[in-house]
C-alpha positions in Angstrom: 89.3 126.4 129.3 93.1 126.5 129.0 95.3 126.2 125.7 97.1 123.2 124.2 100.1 123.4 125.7 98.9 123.9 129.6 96.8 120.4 129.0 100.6 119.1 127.5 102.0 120.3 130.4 99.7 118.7 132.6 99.6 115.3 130.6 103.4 115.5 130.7 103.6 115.7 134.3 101.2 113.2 135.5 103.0 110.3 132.9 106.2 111.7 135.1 104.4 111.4 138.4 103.1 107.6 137.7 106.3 106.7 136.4 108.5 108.4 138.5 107.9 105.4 141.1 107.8 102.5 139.0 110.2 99.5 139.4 109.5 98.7 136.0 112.6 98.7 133.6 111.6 101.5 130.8 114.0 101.3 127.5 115.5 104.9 126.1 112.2 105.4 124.0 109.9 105.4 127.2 108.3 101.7 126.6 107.5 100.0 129.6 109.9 96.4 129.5 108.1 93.9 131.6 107.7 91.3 129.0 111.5 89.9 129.1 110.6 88.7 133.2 107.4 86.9 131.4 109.3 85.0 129.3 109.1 80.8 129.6 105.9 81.6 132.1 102.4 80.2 132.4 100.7 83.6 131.5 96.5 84.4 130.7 96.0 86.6 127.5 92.8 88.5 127.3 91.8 89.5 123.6 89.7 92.5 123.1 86.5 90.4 122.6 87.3 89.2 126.2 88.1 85.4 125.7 91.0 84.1 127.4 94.1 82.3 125.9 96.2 80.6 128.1 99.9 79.8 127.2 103.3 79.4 127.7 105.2 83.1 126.8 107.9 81.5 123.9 108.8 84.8 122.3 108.1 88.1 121.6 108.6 91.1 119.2 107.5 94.7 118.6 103.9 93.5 117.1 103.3 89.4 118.5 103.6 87.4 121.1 104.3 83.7 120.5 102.3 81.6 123.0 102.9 77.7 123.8 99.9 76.0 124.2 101.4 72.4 125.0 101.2 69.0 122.8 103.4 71.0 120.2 101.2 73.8 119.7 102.2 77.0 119.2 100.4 80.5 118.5 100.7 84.0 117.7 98.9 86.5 118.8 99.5 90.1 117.2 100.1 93.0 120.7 97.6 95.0 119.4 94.9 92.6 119.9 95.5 91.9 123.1 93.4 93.7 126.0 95.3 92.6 129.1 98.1 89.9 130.4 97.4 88.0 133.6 100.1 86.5 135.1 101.5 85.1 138.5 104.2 86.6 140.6 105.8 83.7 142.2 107.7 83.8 145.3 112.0 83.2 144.9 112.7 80.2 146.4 115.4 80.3 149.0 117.4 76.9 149.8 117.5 77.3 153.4 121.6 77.4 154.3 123.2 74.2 155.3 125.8 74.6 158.4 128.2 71.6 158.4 130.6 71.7 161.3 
């Protein structure tokens, strides 16, 4: 067995490990900011029962997320009831460069 503050210790340095190495923009309190590149894209939210709402990211706070689910329809979803985000990394598109003599 070991005390408290070894296992803090140890916590402490694996959430320094894993994060260490992220590309990931992190805000001063240690939050994770990958929501503001989902913004305006098609994403997949799973809610902790498991079904699957698919929507257009619109907006976003500290507690919702505010989906667009086309025809007009909008919905909000409160973070906390959310079990995962699937989304699509899509390739940048590169205009291939014109030479003109």
């Amino acid at each position: 067995m070991g005390n408290k503050a070894d296992a803090d210790q140890n916590i402490d340095d694996q959430v320094a490990a894993t994060t260490s190495n992220s590309n990931v923009k992190m805000k001063s309190d240690g939050q994770h900011q990958f929501l503001p590149k989902l913004l305006k894209r098609t994403i997949v939210i799973r809610m902790m029962d498991g079904r699957p709402i698919k929507g257009v990211l619109e907006a976003y706070n500290n507690y919702e997320l505010q989906l667009g689910l086309g025809q007009g329809k909008k919905l909000i979803v409160f973070k906390g009831a959310v079990s995962s985000i699937d989304y699509e990394d899509k390739p940048v598109k590169v205009k291939p460069e014109v030479k003109r003599w």
